[in-house]
C-alpha positions as CSV (number, residue, x, y, z in Angstrom):
1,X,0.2,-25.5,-25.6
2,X,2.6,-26.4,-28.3
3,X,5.1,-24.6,-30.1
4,X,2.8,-23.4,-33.2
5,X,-0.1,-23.1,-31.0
6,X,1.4,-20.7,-29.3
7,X,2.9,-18.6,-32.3
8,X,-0.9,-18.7,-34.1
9,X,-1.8,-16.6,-30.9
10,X,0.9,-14.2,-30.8
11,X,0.2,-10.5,-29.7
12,X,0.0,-7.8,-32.1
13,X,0.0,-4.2,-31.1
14,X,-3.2,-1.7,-32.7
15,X,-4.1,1.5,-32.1
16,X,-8.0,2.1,-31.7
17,X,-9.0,5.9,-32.5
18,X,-12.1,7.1,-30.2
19,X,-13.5,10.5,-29.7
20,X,-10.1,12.5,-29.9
21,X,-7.9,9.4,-27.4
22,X,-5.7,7.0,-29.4
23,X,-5.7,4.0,-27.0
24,X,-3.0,1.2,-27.4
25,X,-4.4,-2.1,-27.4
26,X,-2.1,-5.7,-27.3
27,X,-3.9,-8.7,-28.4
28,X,-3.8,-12.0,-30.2
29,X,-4.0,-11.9,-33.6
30,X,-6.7,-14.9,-33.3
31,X,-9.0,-12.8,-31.1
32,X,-12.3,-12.5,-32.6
33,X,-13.5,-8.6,-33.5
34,X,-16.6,-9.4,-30.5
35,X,-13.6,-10.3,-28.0
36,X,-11.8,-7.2,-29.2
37,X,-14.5,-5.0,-28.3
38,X,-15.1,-6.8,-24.8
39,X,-11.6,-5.2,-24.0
40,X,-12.5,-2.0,-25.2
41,X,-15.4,-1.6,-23.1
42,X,-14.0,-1.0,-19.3
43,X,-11.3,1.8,-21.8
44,X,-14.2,3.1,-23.4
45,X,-17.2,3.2,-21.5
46,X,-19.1,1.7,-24.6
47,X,-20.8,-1.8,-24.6
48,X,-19.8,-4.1,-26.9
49,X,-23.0,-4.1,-29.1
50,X,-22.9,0.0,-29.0
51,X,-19.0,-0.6,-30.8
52,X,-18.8,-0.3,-34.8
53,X,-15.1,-1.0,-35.5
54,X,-13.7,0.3,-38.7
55,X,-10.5,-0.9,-40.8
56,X,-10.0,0.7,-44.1
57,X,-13.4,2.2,-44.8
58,X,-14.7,-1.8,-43.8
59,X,-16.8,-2.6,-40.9
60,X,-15.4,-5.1,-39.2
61,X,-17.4,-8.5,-38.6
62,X,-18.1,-9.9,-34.7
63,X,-17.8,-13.4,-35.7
64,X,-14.1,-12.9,-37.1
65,X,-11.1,-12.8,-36.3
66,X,-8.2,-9.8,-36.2
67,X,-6.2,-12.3,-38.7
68,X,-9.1,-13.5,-41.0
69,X,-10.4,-9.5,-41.2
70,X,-6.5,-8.6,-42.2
71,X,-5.3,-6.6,-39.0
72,X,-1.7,-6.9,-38.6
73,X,0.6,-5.5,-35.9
74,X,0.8,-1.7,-36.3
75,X,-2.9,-1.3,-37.8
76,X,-4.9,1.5,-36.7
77,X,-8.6,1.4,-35.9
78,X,-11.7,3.8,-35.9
79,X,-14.1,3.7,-33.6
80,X,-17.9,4.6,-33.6
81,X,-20.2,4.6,-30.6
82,X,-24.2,4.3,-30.8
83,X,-26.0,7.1,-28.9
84,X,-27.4,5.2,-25.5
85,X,-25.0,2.5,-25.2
86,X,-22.7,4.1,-22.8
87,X,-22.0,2.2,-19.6
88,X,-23.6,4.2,-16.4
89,X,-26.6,5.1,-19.1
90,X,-27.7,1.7,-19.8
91,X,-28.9,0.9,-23.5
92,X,-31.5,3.5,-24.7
93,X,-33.4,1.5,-28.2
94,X,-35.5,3.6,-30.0
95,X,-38.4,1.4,-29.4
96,X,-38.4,0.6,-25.9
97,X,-39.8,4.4,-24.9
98,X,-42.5,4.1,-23.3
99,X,-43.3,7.7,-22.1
100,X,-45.0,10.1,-23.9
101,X,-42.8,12.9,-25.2
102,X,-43.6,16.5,-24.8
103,X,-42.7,19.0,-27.6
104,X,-39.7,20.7,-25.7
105,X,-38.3,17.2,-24.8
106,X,-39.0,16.1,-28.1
107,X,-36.8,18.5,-29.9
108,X,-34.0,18.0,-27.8
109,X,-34.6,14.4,-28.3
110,X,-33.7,15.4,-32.3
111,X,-30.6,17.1,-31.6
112,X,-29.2,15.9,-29.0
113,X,-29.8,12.3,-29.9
114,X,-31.6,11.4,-33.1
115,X,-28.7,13.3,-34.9
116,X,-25.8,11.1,-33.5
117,X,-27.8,7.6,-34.1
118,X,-28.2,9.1,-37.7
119,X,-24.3,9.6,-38.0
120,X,-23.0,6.7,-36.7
121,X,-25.2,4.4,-39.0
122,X,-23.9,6.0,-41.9
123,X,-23.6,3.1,-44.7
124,X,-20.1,3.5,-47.1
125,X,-21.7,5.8,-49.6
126,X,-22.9,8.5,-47.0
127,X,-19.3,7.9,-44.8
128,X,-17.5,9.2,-47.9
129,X,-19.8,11.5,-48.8
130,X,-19.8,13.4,-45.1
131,X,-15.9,13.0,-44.8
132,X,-14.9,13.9,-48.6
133,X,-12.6,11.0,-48.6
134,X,-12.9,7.8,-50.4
135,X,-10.4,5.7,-48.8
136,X,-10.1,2.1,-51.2
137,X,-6.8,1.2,-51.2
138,X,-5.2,-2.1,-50.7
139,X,-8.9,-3.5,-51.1
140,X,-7.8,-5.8,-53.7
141,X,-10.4,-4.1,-56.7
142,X,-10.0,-4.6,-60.2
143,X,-12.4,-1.9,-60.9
144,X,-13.7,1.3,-58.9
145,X,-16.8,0.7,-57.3
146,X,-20.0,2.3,-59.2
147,X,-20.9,3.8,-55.6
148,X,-18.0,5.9,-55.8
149,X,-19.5,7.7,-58.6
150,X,-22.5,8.6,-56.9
151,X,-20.6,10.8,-54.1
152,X,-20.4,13.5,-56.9
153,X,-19.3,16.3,-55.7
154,X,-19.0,15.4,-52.1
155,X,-15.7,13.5,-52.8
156,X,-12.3,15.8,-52.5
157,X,-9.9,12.0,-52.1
158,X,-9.9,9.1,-54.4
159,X,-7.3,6.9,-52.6
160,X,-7.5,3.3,-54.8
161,X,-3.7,2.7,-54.6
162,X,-2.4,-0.8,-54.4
163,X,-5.2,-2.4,-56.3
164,X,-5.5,-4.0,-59.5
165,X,-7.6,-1.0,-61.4
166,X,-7.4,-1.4,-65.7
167,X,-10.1,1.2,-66.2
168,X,-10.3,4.7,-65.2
169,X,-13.6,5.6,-66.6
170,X,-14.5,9.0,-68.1
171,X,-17.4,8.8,-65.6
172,X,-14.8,10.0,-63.0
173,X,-15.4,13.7,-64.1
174,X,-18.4,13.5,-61.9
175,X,-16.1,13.5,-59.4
176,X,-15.7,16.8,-60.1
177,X,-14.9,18.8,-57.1
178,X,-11.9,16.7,-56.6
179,X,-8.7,17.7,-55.3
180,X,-6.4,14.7,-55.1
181,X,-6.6,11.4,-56.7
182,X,-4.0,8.3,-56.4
183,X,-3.6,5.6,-58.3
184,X,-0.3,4.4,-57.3
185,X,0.4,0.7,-57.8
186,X,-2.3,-1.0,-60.0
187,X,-0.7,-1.8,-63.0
188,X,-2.2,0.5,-65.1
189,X,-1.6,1.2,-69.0
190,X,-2.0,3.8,-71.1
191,X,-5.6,2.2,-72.3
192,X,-7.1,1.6,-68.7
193,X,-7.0,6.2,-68.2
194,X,-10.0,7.8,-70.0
195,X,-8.2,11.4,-70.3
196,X,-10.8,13.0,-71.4
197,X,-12.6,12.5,-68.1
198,X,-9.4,13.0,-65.9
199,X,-9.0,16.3,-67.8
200,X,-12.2,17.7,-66.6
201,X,-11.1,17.7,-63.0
202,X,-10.5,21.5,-62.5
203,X,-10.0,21.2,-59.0
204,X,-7.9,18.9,-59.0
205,X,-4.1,19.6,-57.2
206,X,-2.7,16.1,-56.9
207,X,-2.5,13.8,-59.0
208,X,-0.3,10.1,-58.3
209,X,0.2,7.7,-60.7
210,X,3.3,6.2,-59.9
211,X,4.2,2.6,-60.0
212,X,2.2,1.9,-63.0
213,X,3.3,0.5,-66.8
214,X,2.4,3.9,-68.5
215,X,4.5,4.6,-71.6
216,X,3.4,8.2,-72.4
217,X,1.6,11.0,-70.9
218,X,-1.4,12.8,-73.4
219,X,-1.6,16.1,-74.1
220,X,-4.5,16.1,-71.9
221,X,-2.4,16.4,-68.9
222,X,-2.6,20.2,-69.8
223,X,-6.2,20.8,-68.7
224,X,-5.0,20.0,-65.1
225,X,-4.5,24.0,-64.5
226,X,-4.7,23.4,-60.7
227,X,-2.1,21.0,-60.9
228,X,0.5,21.2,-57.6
229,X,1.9,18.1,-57.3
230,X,2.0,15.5,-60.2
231,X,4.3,12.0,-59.4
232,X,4.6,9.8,-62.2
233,X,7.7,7.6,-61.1
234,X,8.4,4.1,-61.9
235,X,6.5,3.9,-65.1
236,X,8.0,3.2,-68.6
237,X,7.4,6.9,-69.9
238,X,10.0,8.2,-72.7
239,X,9.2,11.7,-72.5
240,X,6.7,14.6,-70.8
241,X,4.2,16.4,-73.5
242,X,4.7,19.9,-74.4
243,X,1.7,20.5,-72.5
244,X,3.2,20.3,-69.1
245,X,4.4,24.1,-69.9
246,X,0.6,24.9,-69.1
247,X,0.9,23.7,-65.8
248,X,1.9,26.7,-64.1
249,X,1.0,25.9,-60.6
250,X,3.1,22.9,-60.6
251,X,5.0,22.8,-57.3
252,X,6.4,19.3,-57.3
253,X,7.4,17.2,-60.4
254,X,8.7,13.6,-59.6
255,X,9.4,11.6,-62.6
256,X,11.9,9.4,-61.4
257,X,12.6,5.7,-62.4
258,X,11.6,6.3,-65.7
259,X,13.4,5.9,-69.4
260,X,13.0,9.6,-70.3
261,X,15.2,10.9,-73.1
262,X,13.8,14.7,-73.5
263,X,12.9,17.1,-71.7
264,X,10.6,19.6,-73.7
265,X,11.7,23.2,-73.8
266,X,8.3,24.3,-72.2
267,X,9.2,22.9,-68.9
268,X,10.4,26.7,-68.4
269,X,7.0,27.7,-68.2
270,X,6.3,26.0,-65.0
271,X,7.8,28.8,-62.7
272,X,6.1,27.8,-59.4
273,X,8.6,24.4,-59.8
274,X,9.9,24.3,-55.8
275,X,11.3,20.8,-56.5
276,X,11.8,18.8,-59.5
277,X,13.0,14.7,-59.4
278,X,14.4,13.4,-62.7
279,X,16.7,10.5,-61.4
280,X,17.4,7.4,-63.1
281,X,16.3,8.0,-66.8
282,X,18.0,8.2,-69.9
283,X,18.8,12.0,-69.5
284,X,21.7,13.1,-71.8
285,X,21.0,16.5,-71.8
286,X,18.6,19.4,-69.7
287,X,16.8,22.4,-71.9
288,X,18.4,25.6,-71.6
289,X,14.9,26.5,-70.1
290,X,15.5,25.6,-66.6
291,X,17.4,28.2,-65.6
292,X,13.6,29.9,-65.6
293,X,12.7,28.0,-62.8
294,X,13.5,30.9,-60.1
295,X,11.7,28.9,-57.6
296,X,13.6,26.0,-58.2
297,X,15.0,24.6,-54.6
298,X,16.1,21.2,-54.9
299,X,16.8,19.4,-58.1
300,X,17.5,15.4,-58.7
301,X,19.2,14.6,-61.5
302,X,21.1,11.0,-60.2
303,X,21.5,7.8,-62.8
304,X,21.3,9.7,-65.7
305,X,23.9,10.1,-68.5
306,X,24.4,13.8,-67.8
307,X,27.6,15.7,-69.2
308,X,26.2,19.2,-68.3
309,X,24.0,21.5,-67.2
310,X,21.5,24.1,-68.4
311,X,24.4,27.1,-68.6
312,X,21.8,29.3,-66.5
313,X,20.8,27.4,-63.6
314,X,23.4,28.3,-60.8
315,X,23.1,32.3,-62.2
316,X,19.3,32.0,-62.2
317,X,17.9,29.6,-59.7
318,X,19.2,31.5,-56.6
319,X,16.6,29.3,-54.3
320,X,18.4,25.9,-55.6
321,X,20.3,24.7,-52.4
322,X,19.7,20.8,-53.1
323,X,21.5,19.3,-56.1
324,X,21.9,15.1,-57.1
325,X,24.5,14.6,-59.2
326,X,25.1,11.5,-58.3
327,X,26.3,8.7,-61.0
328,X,26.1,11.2,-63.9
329,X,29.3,12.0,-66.0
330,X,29.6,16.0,-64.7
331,X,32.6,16.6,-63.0
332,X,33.6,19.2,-60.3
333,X,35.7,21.2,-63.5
334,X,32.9,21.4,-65.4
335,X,30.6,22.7,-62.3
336,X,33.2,25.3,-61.7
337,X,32.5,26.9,-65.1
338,X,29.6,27.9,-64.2
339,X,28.3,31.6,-63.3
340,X,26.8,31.2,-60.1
341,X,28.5,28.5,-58.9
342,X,30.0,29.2,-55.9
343,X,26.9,31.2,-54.1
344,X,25.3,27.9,-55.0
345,X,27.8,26.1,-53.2
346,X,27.5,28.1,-50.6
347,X,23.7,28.1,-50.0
348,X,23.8,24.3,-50.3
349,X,26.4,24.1,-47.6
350,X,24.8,26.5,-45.6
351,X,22.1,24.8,-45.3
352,X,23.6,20.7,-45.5
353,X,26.5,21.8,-43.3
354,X,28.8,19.5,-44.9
355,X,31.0,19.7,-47.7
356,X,30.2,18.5,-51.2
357,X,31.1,15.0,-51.3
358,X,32.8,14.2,-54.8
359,X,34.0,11.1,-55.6
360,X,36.2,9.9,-58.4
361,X,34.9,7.3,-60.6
362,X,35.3,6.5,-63.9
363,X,37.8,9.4,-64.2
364,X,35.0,12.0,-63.3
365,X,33.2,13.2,-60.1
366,X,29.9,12.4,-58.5
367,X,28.3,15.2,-56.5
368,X,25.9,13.0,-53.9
369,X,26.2,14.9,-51.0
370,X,22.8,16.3,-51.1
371,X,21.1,12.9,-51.8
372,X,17.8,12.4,-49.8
């Protein structure tokens, strides 16, 4: 065997998930998804033709291989056995009975067996719609799938990150027993999001749009009552709306990598803030507001043309123990001046066991020691 024979058929390492047991399985990457399942069967108990192997909400194909259906090393597996086509059993098909069936057996036939067979040939649509979870990402889509609409309110996940989506339809308020969606990654504009359909998602306690070109945020954003977490990083956005101050369940606010100039005042409103990540924007200044934020535990505020902070936040903020200073123009005398200061320093090195780690540069301190 030459050289690049023998790397085209190098192992890879997956992980195959059945009934509970997450079995290890090394195999060449040019092994076909019908030799795969020949190795499963002496680990499973399950013939080959009873195996339905799943990658990414996809079934995968006999006839191809791990390569061609895009399992790499690491990838993790599901899968789903037939009812009857256990080893030691021997195949059971529906239309080889011969025997007539009494009542008694007959209903036990139903539960015990008719109910699994159903399950197992579940197509897409009814998967999502029994698990709640509509798993699309890195499926290489440029626009969500009509199906997904018709899981209604079955569906509690919309996971399309890493595609190419440039329309968010206002359609997706059928969805609307939602609770988290992602959209990470896809490119998306300020056009391609129907807000008015978003909006409608009451249930909704997650939402991810990170890694998109989005330049502003509607004031739509405020309908999103049940809001928790909200992650808009690495987007082009100049500002929040005013309407974020409705959001008063918001936990966690990442708006990093960003070109944010202003912060409104209203942000003050959000007092269930636990953690709020404003690094690397165009920051001069924080509203006097924060120091409302009695929940407040850790605060990133790296990469940003900081001179100061919100004079309240050290006397008010008694949970804050993380703090990012890091690369901004406050120094250590200017922290000192603060009431509160030093039970905030002692918190954070309570719980960082370490002291704060300023460094001189550019004539003034960075405080990084808290950086995750």
């Amino acid at each position: 065997m030459s050289k690049e024979d023998g790397e085209s058929s190098v192992d890879i390492n997956i992980t195959v998930k059945f009934s509970g047991r997450s079995i290890p399985i090394s195999i060449s990457k040019d092994s076909t998804i019908k030799e795969l399942k020949s190795h499963l069967q002496p680990l499973t108990d399950v013939l080959p033709r009873g195996q339905k192997l799943i990658f990414k909400g996809k079934l995968l194909v006999d006839a191809m291989t791990l390569k061609e259906s895009e399992v790499m090393n690491g990838a993790k597996l599901m899968l789903m056995a037939s009812k009857g086509l256990h080893q030691g059993g021997g195949p059971i098909l529906k239309e080889a009975q011969t025997k007539p069936i009494s009542r008694t057996k007959e209903a036990e036939y139903k539960r015990s067996d008719a109910r699994p067979e159903i399950i197992m040939d579940k197509s897409r649509l009814e998967r999502w719609k029994a698990t709640g979870v509509i798993a699309l990402a890195d499926c290489n889509l440029r626009t969500i799938p009509d199906e997904v609409w018709n899981c209604g309110s079955s569906a509690r996940v919309l996971d399309v990150n890493n595609n190419s989506i440039q329309n968010v339809p206002n359609k997706i308020s059928c969805l609307n027993s939602i609770q988290k969606l992602f959209l990470n990654a896809n490119g998306i504009s300020d056009e391609a999001i129907q807000w008015e359909g978003l909006a409608s998602l009451k249930y909704l306690t997650v939402l991810s749009i990170t890694h998109n070109q989005l330049t502003t945020l509607p004031p739509a954003l405020g309908s999103l009552t049940s809001l928790r977490q909200l992650h808009v990083s690495n987007n082009k956005l100049t500002t929040l709306p005013n309407e974020i101050g409705l959001l008063t369940q918001l936990e966690v606010l990442k708006a990093n990598n960003n070109r944010i100039t202003t912060i409104p005042a209203c942000i003050g409103e959000c007092g269930s803030l636990v953690e709020v990540d404003l690094s690397a924007n165009l920051l001069p200044e924080l509203p006097d507001t924060f120091g409302n934020l009695h929940n407040l535990k850790a605060l990133h505020l790296s990469n940003n043309g900081l001179k100061s902070l919100p004079c309240t936040l050290f006397k008010h903020c008694l949970q804050l123990v993380t703090l990012d200073l890091h690369n901004t123009e406050i120094t250590m005398d200017v922290l000192r001046q603060f009431e509160g200061w030093e039970d905030f320093d002692e918190r954070r090195r309570s719980k960082h066991q370490k002291q704060l780690d300023f460094r001189v540069n550019s004539a003034a301190f960075d405080e990084g020691a808290d950086k995750n």
